[in-house]
MARVEX-285182 format. One record per residue (C-alpha): residue number from 1; residue in three letters; x, y, z. Coordinates in nm, 4 decimals, always signed. Layout:
MARVEX-285182
pos|code|xx|yy|zz
NUM|ALA|X|Y|Z;
...
end
This chain:
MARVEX-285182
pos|code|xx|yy|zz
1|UNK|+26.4385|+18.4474|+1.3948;
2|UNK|+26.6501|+18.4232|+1.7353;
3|UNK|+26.6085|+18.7064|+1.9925;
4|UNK|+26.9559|+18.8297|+2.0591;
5|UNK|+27.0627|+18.7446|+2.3944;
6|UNK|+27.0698|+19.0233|+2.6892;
7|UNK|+27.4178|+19.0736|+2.8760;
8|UNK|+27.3860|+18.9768|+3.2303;
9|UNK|+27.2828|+19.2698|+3.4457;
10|UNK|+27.0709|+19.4595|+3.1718;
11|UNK|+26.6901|+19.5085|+3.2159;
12|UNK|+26.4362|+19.4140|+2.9677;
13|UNK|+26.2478|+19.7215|+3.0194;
14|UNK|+26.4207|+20.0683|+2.9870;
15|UNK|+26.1478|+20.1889|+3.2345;
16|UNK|+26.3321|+20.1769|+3.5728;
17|UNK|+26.1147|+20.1895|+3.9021;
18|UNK|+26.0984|+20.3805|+4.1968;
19|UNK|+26.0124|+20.3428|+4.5531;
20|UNK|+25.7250|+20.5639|+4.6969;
21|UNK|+25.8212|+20.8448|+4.8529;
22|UNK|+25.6248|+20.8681|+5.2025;
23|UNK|+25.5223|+21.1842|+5.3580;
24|UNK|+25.4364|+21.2493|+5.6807;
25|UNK|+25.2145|+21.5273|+5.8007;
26|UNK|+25.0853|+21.5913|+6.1440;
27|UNK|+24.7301|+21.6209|+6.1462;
28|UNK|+24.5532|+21.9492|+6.2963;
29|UNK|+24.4809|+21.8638|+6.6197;
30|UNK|+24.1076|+21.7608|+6.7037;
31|UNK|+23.9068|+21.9987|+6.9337;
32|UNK|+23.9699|+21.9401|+7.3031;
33|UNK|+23.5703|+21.9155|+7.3682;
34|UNK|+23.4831|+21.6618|+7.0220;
35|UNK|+23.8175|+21.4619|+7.1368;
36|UNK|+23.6180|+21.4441|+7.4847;
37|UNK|+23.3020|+21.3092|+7.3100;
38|UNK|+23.5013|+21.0579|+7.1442;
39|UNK|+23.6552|+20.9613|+7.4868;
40|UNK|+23.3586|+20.8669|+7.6294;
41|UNK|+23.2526|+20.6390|+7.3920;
42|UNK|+23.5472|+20.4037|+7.4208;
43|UNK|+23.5903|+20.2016|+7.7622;
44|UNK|+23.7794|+20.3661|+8.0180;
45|UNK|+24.0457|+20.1353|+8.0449;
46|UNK|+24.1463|+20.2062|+7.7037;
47|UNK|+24.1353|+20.6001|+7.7896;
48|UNK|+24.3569|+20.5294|+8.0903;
49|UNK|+24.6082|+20.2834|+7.8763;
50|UNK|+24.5984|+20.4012|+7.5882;
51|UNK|+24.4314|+20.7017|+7.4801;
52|UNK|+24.6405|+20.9522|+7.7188;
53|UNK|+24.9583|+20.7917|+7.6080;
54|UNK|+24.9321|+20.9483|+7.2692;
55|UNK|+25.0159|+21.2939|+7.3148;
56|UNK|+25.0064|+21.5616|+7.5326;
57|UNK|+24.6887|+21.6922|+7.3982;
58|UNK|+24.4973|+21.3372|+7.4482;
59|UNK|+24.6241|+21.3018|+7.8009;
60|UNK|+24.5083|+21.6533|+7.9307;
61|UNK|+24.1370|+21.5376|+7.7703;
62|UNK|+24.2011|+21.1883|+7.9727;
63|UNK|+24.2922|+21.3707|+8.2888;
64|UNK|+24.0230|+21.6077|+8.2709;
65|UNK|+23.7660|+21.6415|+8.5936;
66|UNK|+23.5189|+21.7340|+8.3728;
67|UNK|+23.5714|+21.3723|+8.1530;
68|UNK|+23.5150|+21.1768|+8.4762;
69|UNK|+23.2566|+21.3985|+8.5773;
70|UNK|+23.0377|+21.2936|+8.3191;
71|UNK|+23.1349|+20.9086|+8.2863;
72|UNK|+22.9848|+20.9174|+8.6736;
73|UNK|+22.6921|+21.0484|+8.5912;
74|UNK|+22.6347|+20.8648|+8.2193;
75|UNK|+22.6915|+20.5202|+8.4542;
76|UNK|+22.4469|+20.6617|+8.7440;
77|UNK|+22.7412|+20.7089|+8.9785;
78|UNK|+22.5780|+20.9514|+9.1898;
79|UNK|+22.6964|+21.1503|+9.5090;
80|UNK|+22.5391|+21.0980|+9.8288;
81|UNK|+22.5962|+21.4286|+9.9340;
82|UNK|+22.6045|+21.6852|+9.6537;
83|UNK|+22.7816|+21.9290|+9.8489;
84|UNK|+23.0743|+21.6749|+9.8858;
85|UNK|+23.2407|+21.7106|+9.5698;
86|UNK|+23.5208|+21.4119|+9.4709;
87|UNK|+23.8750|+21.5731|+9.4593;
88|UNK|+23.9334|+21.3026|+9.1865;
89|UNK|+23.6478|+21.2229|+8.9600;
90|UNK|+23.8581|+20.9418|+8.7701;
91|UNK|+23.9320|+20.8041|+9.1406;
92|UNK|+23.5583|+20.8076|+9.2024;
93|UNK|+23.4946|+20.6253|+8.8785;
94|UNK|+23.6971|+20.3675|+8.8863;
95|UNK|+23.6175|+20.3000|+9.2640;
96|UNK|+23.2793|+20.2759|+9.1871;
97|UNK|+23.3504|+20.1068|+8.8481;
98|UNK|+23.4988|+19.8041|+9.0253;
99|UNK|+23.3104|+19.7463|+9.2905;
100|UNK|+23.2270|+19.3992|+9.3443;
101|UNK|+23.1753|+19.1111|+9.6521;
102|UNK|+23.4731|+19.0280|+9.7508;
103|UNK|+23.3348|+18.7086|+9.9374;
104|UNK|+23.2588|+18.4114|+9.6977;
105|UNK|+23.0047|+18.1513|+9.7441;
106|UNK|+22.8228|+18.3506|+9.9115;
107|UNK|+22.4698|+18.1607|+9.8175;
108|UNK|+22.6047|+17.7895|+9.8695;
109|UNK|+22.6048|+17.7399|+9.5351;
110|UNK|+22.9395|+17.5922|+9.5316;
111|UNK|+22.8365|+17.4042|+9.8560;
112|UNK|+23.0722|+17.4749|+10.1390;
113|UNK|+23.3726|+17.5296|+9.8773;
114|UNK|+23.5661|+17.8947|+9.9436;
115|UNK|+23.4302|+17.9249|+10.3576;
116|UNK|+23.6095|+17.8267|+10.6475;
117|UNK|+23.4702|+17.6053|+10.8796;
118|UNK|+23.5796|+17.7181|+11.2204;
119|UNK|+23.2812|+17.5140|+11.4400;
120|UNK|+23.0908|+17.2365|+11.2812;
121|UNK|+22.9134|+17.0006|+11.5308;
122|UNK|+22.6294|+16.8212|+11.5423;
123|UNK|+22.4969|+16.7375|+11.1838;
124|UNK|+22.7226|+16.9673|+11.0684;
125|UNK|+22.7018|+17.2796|+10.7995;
126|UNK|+22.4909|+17.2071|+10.4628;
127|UNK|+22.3210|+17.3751|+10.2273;
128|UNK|+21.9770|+17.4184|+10.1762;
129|UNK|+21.6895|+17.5061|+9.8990;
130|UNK|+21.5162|+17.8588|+10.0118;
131|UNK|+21.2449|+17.7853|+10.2627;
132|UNK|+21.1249|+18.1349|+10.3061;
133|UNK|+21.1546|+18.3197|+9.9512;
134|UNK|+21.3650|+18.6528|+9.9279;
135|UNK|+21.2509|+18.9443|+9.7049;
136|UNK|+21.6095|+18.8406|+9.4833;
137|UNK|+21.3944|+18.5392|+9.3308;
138|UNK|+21.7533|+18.4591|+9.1988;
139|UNK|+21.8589|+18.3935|+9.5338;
140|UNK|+21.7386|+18.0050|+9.5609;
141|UNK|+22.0103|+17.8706|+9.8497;
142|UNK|+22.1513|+17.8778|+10.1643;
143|UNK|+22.3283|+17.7917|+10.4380;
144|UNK|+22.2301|+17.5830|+10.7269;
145|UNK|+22.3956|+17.3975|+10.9778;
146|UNK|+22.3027|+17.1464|+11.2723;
147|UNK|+22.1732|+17.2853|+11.6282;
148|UNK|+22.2014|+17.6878|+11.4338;
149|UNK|+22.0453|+17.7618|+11.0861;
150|UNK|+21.6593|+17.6591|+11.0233;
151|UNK|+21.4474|+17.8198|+11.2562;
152|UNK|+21.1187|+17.6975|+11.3417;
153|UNK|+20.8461|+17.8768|+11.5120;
154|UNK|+20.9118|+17.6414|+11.8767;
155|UNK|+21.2899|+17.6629|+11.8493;
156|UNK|+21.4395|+18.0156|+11.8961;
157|UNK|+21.8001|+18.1202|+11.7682;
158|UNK|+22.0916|+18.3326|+11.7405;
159|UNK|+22.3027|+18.4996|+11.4981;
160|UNK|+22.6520|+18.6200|+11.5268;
161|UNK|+22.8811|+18.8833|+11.3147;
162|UNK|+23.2018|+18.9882|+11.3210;
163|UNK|+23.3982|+19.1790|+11.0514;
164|UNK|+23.7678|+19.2646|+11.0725;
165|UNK|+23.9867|+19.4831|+10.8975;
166|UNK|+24.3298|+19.3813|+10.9101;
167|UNK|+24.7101|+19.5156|+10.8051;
168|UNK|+24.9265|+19.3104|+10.6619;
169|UNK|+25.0810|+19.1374|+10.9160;
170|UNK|+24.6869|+19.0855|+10.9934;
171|UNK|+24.6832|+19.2564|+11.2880;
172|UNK|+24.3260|+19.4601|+11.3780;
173|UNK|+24.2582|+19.7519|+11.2970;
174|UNK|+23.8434|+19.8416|+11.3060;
175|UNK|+23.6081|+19.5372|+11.4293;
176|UNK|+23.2459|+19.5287|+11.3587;
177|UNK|+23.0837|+19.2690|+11.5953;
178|UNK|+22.7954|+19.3409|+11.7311;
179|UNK|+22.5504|+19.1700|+12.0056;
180|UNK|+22.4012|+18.8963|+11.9210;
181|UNK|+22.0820|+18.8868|+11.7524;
182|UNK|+21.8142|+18.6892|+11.8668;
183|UNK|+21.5319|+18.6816|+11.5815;
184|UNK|+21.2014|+18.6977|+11.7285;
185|UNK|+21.0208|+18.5815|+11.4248;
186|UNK|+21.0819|+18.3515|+11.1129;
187|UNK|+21.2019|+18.5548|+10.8056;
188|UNK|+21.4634|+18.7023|+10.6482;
189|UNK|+21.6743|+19.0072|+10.8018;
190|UNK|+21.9635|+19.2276|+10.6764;
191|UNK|+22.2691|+19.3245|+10.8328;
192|UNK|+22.4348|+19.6336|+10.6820;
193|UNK|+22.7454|+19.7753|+10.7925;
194|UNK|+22.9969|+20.0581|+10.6730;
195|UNK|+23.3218|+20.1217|+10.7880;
196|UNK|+23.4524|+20.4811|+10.7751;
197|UNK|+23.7483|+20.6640|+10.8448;
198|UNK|+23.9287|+20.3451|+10.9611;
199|UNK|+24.2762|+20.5302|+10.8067;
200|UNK|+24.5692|+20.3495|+10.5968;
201|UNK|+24.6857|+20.0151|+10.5948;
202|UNK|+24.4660|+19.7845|+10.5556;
203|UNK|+24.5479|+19.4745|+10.3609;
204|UNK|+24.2591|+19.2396|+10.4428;
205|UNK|+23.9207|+19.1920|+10.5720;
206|UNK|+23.7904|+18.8535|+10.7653;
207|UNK|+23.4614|+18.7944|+10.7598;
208|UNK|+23.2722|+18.5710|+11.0341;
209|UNK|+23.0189|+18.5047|+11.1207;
210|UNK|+22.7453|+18.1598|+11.2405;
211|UNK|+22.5154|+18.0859|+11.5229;
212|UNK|+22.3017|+17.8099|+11.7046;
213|UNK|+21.9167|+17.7439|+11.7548;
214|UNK|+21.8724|+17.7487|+12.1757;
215|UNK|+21.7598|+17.4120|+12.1938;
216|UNK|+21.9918|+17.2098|+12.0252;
217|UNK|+21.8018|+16.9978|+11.8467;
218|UNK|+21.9096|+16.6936|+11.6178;
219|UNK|+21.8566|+16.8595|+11.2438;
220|UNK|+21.8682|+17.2052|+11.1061;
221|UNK|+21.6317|+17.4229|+11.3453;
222|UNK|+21.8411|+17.7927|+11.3183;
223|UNK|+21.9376|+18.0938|+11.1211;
224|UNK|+21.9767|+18.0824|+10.7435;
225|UNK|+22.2727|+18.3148|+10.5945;
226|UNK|+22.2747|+18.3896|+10.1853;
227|UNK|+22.4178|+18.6437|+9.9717;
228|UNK|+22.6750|+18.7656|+10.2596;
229|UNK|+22.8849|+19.0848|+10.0743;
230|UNK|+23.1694|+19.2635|+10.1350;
231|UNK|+23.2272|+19.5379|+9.9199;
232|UNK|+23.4936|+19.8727|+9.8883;
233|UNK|+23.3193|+20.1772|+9.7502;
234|UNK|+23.3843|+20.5705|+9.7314;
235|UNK|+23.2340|+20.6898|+10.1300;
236|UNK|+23.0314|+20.9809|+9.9157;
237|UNK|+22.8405|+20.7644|+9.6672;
238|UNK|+22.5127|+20.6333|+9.7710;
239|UNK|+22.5508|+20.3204|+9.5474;
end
C-alpha cells in the first residue's frame, strides 16, 4: 500500500518546535572581601586588564590599597622604612614586580655581543673562565681585556665607573663617577650605587665603565668585571 504523498510545505510531524527562551539574571554580587581573596590568586596583570574592567564592584576590589597591600607582602616586597608608607601600593607592586637588569651580557656569556667598545688596545677585550670564584657559583665568566683586567699579585690596577642618567635628547642629568679605585689586593669587590631624588625626565641611563693594570704588560694582568646591574626599584623597598 502507497503512502499518500504530503503537499509541499506540510510537516511530517504535527509537533512543531520552539526555540529556547533565554533568561538572564544578574547574579548577587560576591562579597567585596571573598572577591579580594579570589583576586589574589590570579596574576596581577589579569586583575589590572581584566578583572577591574568588569564592573564597578570588581574595579573598586582591584583598586583597593588594601589588595596591593597584601600582594607586597605575600611576594616579600617589604618597606625599608616602615614608617614610610607607599601612597600607591599597586605602584609599589608593580615597581618592584618588574624589576630586572637592564644591562645584558653582563657575565660575557654572549662574548662581547650587546657592550660598546669605546678603548680596546693592546690584546684587546676577551672573556675569561672565573679565576677567583664568587659566592654566585653560577657566575662562571668574565671580562678581561689587555694591559686592564687580570690582576696579578706584581702588577697593580685600576678600575673606573661612571653612570649617567640622561633625558631624551640625552643630555645629563645625575652622574655617578667616582675616583678611581686602585685594588690593593686580588679578589672580588662590589660597587653599589643608588640614585635618589634625581627628579623627572629621564629617558636613559649609560653605563661605563673599564680600566688598565699600571704596568702595561703584554696579556691580561687587570681588573675582572661580571654581573654589572642596573636596576629601577621603589626608593622605600629594601629589595
Amino acid at each position: 500500500m502507497k503512502r499518500k504523498a504530503m503537499d509541499d510545505g506540510q510537516s511530517s510531524d504535527s509537533t512543531q518546535t520552539q526555540s529556547p527562551m533565554l533568561e538572564l539574571r544578574s547574579a548577587a554580587p560576591l562579597n567585596v572581601d571573598i572577591l579580594e581573596q579570589i583576586f589574589l590568586n590570579l596574576p596581577p596583570d589579569q586583575v589590572v586588564c581584566l578583572c577591574r574592567l568588569v564592573c564597578h564592584q570588581w574595579k573598586e576590589v582591584a583598586d583597593r590599597q588594601s589588595f596591593w597591600r597584601e600582594r607586597c607582602r605575600r611576594e616579600r616586597y617589604h618597606l625599608r622604612d616602615a614608617s614610610k608608607i607607599p601612597d600607591d601600593w599597586r605602584l609599589f607592586y608593580f615597581l618592584n614586580k618588574k624589576r630586572r637588569n637592564l644591562l645584558t651580557n653582563t657575565r660575557g656569556e654572549d662574548q662581547l655581543n650587546g657592550w660598546e667598545i669605546l678603548r680596546n688596545g693592546g690584546d684587546k677585550w676577551a672573556v675569561h673562565g672565573m679565576r677567583i670564584p664568587l659566592p654566585d657559583a653560577t657566575i662562571r665568566s668574565n671580562f678581561v681585556t689587555s694591559y686592564g683586567y687580570s690582576r696579578r699579585p706584581d702588577c697593580g690596577s685600576k678600575y673606573d665607573i661612571c653612570v649617567e642618567l640622561l633625558n631624551e635628547r640625552k643630555q645629563i642629568l645625575q652622574t655617578f663617577k667616582p675616583d678611581t679605585v686602585y685594588p690593593d689586593k686580588d679578589d672580588w669587590r662590589q660597587m653599589i650605587h643608588v640614585f635618589q631624588n634625581y627628579g623627572p625626565g629621564v629617558r636613559f641611563i649609560r653605563f661605563t665603565h673599564g680600566g688598565v693594570d699600571l704596568r702595561f704588560w703584554k696579556g691580561w694582568y687587570g681588573i675582572r668585571l661580571t654581573d654589572s646591574c642596573v636596576e629601577i626599584c621603589p626608593a622605600i623597598t629594601d629589595m
